[in-house]
C-alpha positions in Angstrom: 0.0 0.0 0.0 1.8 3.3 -1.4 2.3 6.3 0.9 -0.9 8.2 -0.7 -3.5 5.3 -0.2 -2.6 5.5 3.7 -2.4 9.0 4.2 -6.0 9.1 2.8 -7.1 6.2 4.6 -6.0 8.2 7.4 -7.9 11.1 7.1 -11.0 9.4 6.7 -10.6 6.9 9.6 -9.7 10.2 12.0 -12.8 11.7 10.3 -14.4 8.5 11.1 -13.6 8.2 14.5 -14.1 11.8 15.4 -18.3 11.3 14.9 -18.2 8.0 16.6 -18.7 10.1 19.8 -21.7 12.0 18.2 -23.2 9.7 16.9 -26.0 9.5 19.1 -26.7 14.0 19.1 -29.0 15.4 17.1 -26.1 17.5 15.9 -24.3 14.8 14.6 -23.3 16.3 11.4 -21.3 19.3 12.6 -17.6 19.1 13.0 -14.2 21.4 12.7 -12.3 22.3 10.0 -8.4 22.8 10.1 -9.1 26.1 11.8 -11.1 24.7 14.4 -14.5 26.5 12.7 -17.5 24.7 13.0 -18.2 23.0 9.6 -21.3 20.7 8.6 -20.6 17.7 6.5 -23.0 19.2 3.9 -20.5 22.1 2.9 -18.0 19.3 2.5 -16.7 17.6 -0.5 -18.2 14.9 -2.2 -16.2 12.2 -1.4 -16.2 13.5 2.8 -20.1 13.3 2.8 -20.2 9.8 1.2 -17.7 8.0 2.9 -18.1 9.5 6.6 -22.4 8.9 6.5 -21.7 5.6 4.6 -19.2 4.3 7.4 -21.5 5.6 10.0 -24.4 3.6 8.9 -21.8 0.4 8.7 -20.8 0.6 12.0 -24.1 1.6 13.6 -26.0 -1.7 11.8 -22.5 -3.7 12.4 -21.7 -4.3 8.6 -17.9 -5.7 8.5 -18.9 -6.1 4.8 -19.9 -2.7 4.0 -17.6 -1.3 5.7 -14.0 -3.1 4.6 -16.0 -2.1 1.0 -15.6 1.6 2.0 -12.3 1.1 3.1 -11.4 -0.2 -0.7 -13.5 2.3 -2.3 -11.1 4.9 -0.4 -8.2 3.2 -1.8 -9.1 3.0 -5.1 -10.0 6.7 -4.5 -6.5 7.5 -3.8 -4.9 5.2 -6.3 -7.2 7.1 -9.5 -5.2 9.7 -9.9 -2.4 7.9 -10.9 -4.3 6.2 -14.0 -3.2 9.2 -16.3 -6.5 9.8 -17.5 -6.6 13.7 -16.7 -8.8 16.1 -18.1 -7.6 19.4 -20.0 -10.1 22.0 -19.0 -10.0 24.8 -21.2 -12.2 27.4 -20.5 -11.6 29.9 -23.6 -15.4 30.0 -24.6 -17.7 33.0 -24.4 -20.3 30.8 -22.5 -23.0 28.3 -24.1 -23.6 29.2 -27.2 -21.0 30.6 -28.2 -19.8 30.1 -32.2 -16.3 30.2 -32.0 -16.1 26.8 -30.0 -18.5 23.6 -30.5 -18.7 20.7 -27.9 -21.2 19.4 -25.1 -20.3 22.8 -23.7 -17.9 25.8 -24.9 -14.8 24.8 -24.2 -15.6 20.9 -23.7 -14.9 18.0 -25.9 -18.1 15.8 -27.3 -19.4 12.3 -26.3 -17.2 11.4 -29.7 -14.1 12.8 -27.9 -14.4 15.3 -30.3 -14.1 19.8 -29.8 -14.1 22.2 -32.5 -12.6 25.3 -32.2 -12.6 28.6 -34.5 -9.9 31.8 -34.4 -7.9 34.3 -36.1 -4.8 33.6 -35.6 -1.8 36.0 -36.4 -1.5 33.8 -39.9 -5.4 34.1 -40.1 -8.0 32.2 -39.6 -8.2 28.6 -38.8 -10.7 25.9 -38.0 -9.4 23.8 -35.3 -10.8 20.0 -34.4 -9.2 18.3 -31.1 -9.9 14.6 -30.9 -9.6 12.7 -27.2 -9.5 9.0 -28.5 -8.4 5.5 -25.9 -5.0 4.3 -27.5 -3.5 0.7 -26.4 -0.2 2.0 -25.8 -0.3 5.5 -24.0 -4.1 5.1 -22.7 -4.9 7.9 -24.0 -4.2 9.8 -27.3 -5.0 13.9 -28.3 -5.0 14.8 -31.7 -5.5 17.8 -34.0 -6.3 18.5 -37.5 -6.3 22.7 -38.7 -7.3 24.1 -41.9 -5.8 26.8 -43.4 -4.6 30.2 -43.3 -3.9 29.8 -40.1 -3.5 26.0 -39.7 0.3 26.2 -39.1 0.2 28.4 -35.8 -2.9 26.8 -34.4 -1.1 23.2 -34.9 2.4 25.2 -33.0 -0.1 26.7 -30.2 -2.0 23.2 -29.7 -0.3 21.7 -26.9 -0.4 25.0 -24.6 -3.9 24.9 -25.7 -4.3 21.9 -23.5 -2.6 22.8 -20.8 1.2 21.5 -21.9 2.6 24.7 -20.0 1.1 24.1 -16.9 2.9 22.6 -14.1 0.0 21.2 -12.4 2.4 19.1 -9.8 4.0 22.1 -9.0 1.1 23.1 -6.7 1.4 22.2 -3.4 -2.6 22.4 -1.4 -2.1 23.8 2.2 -6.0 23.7 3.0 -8.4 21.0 3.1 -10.7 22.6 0.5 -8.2 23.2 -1.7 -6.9 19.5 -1.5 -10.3 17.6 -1.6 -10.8 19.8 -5.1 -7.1 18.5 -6.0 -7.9 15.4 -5.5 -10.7 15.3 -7.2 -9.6 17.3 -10.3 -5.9 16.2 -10.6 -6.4 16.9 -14.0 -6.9 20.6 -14.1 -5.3 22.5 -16.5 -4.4 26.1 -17.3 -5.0 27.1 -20.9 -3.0 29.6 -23.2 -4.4 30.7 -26.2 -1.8 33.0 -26.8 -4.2 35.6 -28.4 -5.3 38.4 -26.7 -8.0 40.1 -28.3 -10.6 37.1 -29.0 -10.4 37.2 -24.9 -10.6 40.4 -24.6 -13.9 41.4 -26.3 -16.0 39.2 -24.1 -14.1 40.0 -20.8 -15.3 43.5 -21.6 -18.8 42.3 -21.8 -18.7 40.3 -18.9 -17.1 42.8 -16.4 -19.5 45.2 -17.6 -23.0 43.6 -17.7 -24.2 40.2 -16.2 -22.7 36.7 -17.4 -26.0 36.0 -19.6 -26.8 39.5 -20.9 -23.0 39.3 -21.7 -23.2 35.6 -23.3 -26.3 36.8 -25.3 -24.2 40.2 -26.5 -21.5 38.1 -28.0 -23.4 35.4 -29.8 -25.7 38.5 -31.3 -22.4 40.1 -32.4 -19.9 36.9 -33.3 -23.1 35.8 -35.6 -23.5 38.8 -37.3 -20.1 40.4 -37.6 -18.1 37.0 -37.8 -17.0 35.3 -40.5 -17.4 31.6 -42.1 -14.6 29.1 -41.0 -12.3 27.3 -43.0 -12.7 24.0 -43.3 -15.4 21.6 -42.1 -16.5 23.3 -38.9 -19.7 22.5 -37.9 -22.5 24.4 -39.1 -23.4 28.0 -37.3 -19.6 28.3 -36.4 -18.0 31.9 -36.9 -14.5 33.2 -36.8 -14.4 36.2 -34.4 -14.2 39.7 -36.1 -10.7 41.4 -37.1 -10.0 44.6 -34.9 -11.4 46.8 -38.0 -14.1 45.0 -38.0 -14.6 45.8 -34.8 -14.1 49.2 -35.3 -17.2 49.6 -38.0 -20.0 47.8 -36.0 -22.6 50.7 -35.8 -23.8 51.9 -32.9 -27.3 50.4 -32.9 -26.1 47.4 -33.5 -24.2 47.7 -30.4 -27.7 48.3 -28.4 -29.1 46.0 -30.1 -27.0 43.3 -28.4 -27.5 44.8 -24.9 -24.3 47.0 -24.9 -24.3 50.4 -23.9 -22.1 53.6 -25.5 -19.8 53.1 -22.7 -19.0 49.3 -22.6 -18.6 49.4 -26.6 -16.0 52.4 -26.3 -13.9 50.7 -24.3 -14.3 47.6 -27.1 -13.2 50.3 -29.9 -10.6 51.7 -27.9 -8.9 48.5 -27.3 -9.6 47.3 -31.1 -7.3 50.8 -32.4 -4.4 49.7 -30.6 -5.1 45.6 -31.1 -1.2 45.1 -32.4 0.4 46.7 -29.1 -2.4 44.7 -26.8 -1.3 41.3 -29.2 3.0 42.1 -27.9 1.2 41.1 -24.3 1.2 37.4 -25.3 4.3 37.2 -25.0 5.3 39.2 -21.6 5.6 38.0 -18.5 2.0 38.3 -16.5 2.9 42.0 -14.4 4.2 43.6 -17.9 1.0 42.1 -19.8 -1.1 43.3 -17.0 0.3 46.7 -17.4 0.2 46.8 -20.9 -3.7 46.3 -21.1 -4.8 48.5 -18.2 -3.2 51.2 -20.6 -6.1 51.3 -22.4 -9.3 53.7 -20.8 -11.9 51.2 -19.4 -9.3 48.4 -19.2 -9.3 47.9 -15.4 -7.5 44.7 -13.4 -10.8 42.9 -13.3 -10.7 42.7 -17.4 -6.8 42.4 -17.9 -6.9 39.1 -15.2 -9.7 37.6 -16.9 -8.2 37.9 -20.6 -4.6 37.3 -19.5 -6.2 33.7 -17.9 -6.9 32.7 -21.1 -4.2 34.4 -23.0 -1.0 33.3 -20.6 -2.7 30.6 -18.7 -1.1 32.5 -16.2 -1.7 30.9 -12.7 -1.0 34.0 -10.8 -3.5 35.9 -12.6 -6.4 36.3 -10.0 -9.5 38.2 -10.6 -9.7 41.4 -8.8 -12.2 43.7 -8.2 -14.9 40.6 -8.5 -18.4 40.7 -7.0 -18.7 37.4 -6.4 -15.1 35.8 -6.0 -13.8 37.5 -2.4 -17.1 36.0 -0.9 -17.1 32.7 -2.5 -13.4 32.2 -0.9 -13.8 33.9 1.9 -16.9 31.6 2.7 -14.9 28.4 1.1 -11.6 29.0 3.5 -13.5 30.6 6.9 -17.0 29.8 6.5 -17.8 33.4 7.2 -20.1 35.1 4.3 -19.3 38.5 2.7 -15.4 39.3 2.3 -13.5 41.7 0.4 -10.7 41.7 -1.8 -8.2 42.5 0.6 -8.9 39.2 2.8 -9.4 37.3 -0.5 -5.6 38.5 -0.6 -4.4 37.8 2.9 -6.3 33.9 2.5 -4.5 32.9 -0.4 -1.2 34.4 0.4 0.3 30.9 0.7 -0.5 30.2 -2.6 1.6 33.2 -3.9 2.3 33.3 -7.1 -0.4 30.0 -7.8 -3.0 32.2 -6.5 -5.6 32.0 -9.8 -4.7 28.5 -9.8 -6.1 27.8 -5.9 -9.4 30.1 -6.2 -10.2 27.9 -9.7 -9.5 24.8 -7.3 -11.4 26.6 -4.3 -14.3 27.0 -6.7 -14.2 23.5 -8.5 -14.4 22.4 -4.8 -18.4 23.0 -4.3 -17.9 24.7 -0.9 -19.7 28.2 -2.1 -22.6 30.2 -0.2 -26.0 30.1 -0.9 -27.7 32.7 -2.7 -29.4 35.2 -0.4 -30.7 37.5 -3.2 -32.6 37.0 -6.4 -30.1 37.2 -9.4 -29.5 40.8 -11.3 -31.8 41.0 -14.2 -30.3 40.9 -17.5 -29.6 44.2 -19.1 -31.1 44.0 -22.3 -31.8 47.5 -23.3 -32.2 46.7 -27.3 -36.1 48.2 -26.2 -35.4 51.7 -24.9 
């Protein structure tokens, strides 16, 4: 039995023995985190919930069955991420929907092991397909096929597409919510697309409406403004528009799609000086972050998000979020509301990982309800 198996077999025996003693309260369900917080089994992982309530009901009936069963479930547990059978998650899409990428989801490969992916490339445009197929000898084997102009770069970029760059073992978990989610998504991977304004144009939108209005905005546009792939993309696909392209979208079409004057000037102004933003892919993350906030309207909560997807840069955390400070705020301390500064202080052991953690905090499920109805989409194509 390998060092990892025990360690986890471990941690669920302690976690096992710990509610042997509570058992018979009402309260049985409540126990401590690492910080000595009082933490219900609900806001747990996954694999926590099913294996503590599981062993509790094996010992309570007596069930030496059932429970050596559990004991080799956790073993095969800690034992599955070794199989190689990771998964690449590339999150470059502009939400469901979206034309430029075609899978179950954007950014997700097909039942057939199959993703299709469109850009404009500094060659120009290319139609990208990604196949996932089993293979005898490696287990596993990635592919991809690109049509032309731009087939050459896409094929050079395709490996830090999928995450190649990352160095996912690198990451060292010094919480228990961070590990359960790195246990359960060993495979996670960091993206680079190494383009900067087909991530650009829909971090605008995002940061400055709400995720669907802002989804909705950039399938109205991409379909209208965006041109036919090469190749054999599947149908309703588009190529993202060129910068002066961009630039000549008139203004009704613009509130037509939801945006206001505002959020679109700070599209065109960004789309004049599209060659200076492009040098950014290849700077390191605090020049590329300074390079893009040049631009009016360009704040650190749109330069993180596109530099994410541009760099794959793992330091590259989201400030200035609605959302984000509380969801790790209530993930690490179980306390609701939290501002960016604490967001800060809590992940200041993963320093220089710190994008990398909050993606793991996030993946990990541990998030606070929703105490308010949602924002109403801001579609103003009516006024």
């Amino acid at each position: 039995m390998d060092t990892e198996t025990l360690i986890i077999l471990a941690r669920v025996a302690a976690a096992f023995v710990c509610r042997l003693s509570l058992a018979s309260r009402p309260d049985w369900t409540t126990s401590k985190d690492d910080n000595g917080n009082p933490v219900n089994i609900g806001d747990r992982s996954p694999e926590w919930r099913v294996f503590i309530r599981r062993m509790m009901a094996a010992w309570s009936a007596k069930d030496t069955d059932a429970f050596s069963a559990l004991l080799h479930t956790a073993c095969a547990y800690g034992q599955r991420r070794h199989t190689g059978q990771e998964q690449s998650v590339i999150a470059v899409g502009g939400g469901v929907g979206d034309q430029a990428v075609h899978g179950e989801s954007s950014g997700c490969f097909q039942p057939d092991g199959t993703w299709w992916r469109t850009s404009r490339t500094p060659d120009g445009p290319v139609t990208l397909q990604i196949s996932d197929r089993p293979d005898a000898v490696t287990g596993r084997l990635i592919t991809g096929t690109a049509w032309r102009p731009g087939a050459d770069w896409a094929l050079e970029q395709l490996p830090a597409l999928l995450g190649a760059d990352d160095e996912p073992y690198v990451f060292r978990p010094r919480h228990w919510v961070v590990a359960a989610a790195h246990r359960k998504h060993g495979g996670l991977r960091l993206a680079r697309t190494g383009l900067v304004m087909e991530s650009l144009v829909p971090s605008v939108l995002e940061q400055r409406i709400t995720t669907g209005s802002a989804h909705y905005a950039w399938r109205r546009l991409l379909n209208q403004f965006g041109e036919k792939p090469p190749g054999p993309a599947p149908e309703g696909m588009r190529i993202p528009p060129t910068a002066a392209t961009w630039r000549m979208v008139p203004s009704w079409e613009w509130h037509r799609a939801g945006v206001d004057r505002s959020w679109a000037a700070a599209i065109l102004r960004a789309c004049s000086y599209a060659p200076r933003l492009e040098e950014a892919a290849a700077m390191a993350l605090p020049e590329a972050m300074n390079r893009l906030q040049l631009i009016p309207g360009v704040g650190p909560w749109i330069a993180a998000e596109t530099l994410q997807r541009t760099l794959g840069a793992p330091d590259a955390l989201t400030l200035g979020d609605l959302h984000l400070p509380i969801q790790i705020g209530y993930a690490r301390t179980g306390a609701r509301g939290g501002t960016d500064e604490q967001m800060l202080q809590l992940l200041e052991p993963y320093a220089g990982q710190r994008h990398q953690a909050a993606r793991l905090i996030l993946l990990g499920g541990r998030l606070p309800n929703r105490r308010a109805h949602r924002a109403p989409h801001s579609r103003i194509a009516h006024l």
